[in-house]
C-alpha positions in Angstrom: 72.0 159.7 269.2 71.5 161.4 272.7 74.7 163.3 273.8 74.2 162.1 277.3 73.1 158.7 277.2 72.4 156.3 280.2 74.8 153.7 279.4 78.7 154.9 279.0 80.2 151.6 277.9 80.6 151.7 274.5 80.0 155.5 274.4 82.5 157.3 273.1 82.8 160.9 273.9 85.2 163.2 271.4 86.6 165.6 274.1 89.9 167.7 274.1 91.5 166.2 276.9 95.0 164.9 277.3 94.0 160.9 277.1 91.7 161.6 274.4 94.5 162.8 272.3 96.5 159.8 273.3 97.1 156.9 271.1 94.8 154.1 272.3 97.6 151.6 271.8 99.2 153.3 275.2 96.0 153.2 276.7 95.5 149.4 276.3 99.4 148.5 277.4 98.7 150.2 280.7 94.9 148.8 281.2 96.4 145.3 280.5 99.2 145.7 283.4 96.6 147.6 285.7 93.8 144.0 285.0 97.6 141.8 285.3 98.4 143.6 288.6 95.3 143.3 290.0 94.5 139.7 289.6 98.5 139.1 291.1 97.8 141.5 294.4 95.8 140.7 297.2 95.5 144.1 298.3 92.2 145.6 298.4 94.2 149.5 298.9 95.6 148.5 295.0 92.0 148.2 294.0 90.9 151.4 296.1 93.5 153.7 295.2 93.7 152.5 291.2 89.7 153.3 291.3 90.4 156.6 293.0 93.0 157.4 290.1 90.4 156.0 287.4 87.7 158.4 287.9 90.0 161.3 288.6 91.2 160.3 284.7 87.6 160.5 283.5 86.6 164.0 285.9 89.8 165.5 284.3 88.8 164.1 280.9 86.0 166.5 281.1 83.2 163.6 282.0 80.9 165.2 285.0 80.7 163.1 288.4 77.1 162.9 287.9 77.5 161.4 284.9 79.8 158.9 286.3 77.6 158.5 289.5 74.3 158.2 287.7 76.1 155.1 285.2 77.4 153.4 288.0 74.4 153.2 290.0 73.2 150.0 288.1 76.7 148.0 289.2 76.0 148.6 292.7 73.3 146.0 292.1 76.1 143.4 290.9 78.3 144.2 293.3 75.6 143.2 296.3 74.7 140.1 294.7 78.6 139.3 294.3 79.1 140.6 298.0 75.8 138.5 299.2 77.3 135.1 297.6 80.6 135.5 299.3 79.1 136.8 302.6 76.2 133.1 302.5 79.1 130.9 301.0 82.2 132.1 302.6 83.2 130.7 306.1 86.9 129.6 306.6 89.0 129.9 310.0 87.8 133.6 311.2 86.2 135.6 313.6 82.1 135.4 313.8 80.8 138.9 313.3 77.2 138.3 313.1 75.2 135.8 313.0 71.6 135.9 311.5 69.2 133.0 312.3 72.0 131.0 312.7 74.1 131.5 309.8 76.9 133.3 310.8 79.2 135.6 308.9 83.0 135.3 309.4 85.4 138.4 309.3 86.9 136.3 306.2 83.5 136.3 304.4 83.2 139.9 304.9 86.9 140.4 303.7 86.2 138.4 300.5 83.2 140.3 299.7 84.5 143.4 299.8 87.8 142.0 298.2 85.7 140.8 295.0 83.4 143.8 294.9 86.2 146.3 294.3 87.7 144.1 291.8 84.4 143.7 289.2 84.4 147.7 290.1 87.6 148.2 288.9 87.3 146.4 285.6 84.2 148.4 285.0 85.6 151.7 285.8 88.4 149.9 283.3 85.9 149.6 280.9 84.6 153.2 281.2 88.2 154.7 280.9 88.7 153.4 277.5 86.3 153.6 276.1 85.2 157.1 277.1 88.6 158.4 275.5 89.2 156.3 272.6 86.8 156.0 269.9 85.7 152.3 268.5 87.9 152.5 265.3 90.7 153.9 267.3 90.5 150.7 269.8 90.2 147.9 267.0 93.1 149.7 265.0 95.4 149.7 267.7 94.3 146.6 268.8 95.4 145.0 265.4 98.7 147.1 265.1 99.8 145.3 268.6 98.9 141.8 267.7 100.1 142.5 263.9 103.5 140.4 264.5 100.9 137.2 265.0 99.4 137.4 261.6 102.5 135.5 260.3 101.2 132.4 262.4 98.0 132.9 260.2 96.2 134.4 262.7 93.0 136.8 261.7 94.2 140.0 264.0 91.8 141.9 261.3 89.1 139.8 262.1 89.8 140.2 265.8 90.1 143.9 265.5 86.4 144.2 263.5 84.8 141.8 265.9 86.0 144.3 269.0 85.0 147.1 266.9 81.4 146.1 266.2 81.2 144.3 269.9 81.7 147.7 271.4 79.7 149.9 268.8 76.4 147.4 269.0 76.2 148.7 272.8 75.1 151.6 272.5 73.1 150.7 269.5 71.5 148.0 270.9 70.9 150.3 274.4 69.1 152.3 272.0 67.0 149.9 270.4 65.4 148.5 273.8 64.5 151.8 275.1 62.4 153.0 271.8 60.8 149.2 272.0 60.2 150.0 275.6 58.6 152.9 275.2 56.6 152.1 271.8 55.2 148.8 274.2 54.0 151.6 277.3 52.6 154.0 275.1 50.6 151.1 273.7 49.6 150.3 278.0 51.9 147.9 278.8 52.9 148.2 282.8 55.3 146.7 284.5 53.4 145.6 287.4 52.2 142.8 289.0 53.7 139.1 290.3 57.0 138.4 289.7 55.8 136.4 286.9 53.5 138.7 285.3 56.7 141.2 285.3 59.0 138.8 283.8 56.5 137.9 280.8 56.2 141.5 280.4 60.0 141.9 280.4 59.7 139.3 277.7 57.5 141.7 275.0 61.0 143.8 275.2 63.5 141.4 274.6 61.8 139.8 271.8 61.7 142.4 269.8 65.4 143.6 270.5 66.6 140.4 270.0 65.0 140.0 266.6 66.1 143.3 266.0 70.0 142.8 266.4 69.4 140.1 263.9 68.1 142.0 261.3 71.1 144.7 262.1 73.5 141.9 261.7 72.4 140.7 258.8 72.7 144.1 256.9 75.8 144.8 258.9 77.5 141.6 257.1 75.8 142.3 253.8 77.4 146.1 253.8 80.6 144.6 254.8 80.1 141.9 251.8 79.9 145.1 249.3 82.5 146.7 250.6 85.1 144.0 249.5 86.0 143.2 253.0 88.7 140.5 252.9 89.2 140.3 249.1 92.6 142.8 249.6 95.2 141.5 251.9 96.6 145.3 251.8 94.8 146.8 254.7 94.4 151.1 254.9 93.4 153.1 258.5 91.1 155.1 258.5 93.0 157.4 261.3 96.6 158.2 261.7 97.5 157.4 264.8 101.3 157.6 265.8 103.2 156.1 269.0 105.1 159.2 269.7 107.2 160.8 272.5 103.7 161.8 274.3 103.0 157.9 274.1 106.3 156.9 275.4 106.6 159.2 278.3 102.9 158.6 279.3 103.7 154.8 279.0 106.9 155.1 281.5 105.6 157.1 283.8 102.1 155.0 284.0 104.2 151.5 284.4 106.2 153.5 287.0 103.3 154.3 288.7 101.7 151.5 289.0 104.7 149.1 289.8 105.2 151.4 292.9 101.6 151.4 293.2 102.0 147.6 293.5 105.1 147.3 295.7 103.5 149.5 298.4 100.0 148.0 298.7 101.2 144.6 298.4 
């Protein structure tokens, strides 16, 4: 697989850095209060300053800013359709900043916009963080030890665990999958072209085949996990050896200090 890929999500890099040789289960404690802070506050210097800290993580992590740069170019496209909606939709009791052929468009709209914009980019950059530094099987292993104490309620953490784990390694995968199709259909002269119409049919020749391609890769996914006797033993092993150790703990404090404080000042 290409060692720089386009897409990060789902990418997992196996660097030498201080939160790659973390446990993941600290990692996810700490993402889970950074997304439960950030839905509470109504602060948009939370948002700025926890993105600022977020790609600092990944820079010291040994992940290049043009890396980072280059993969989130494509969000700035959802963020400007989320900032468009609430700049159209938005009016409330506010200060008219400019009005264009007679819409006009409130301080408030503009204050939501950029309000919800920073939020989707900092559950992306989320995103990126963990799963830069923590490999798939390290995130649905520690993602079953956490939620192990529901498995007396009958619960299938396991099942929760492998459906994370292939969710996240089928990302890449399938990433990979539509950019061979893509190229085998413009070495055979397909352009993308045209009307907005002729584009989108086009668009079409592509996702066909990736979609029927993900099928046929979850189909033998299930059948390899059928030979392997998945579910016949109750007595689950892991594959890694992950401890919760002093590193964990102290990294765990000082991160819930950190953001608490983070919290009481912005908000």
């Amino acid at each position: 697989m290409n060692q720089n890929p386009t897409v990060l999500l789902g990418q997992y890099r196996p660097l030498n850095s201080f939160l790659h040789k973390l446990d993941a289960r600290a990692k996810i404690i700490q993402v889970v209060l950074l997304l439960i802070l950030s839905l509470i506050t109504d602060s948009i210097y939370f948002y700025v300053i926890s993105f600022a800290l977020l790609i600092g993580s990944l820079i010291i992590s040994g992940v290049k800013f043009d890396v980072i740069r280059k993969n989130f170019t494509p969000i700035i496209i959802m963020v400007f359709i989320t900032s468009l909606f609430h700049l159209i939709f938005t009016n409330g009791d506010s200060a008219e900043l400019i009005n264009i052929w007679g819409w006009s468009i409130t301080e408030n709209a503009v204050s939501k916009a950029m309000f919800f914009s920073m939020r989707m980019v900092l559950f992306i950059s989320v995103a990126f963080l963990i799963t830069l530094t923590s490999s798939p099987s390290d995130l649905a292993e520690s993602f079953a030890k956490i939620f192990k104490p529901l498995s007396k309620f009958k619960i299938p953490i396991y099942d929760f665990s492998l459906i994370i784990f292939i969710a996240i390694r089928f990302i890449p995968v399938l990433y990979e999958e539509f950019t061979t199709i893509k190229n085998a259909q413009m070495m055979r002269g397909l352009t993308f072209h045209g009307t907005f119409k002729d584009r989108i049919k086009k668009i079409s020749f592509i996702l066909i085949p990736v979609f029927l391609a993900a099928i046929n890769r979850a189909d033998e996914l299930a059948d390899a996990i059928a030979v392997r006797g998945y579910g016949v033993s109750k007595n689950r092993t892991y594959y890694s050896n992950m401890k919760f150790g002093n590193r964990e703990i102290l990294f765990t404090l000082i991160s819930f200090l950190a953001l608490i404080f983070l919290f009481w000042v912005t908000g």
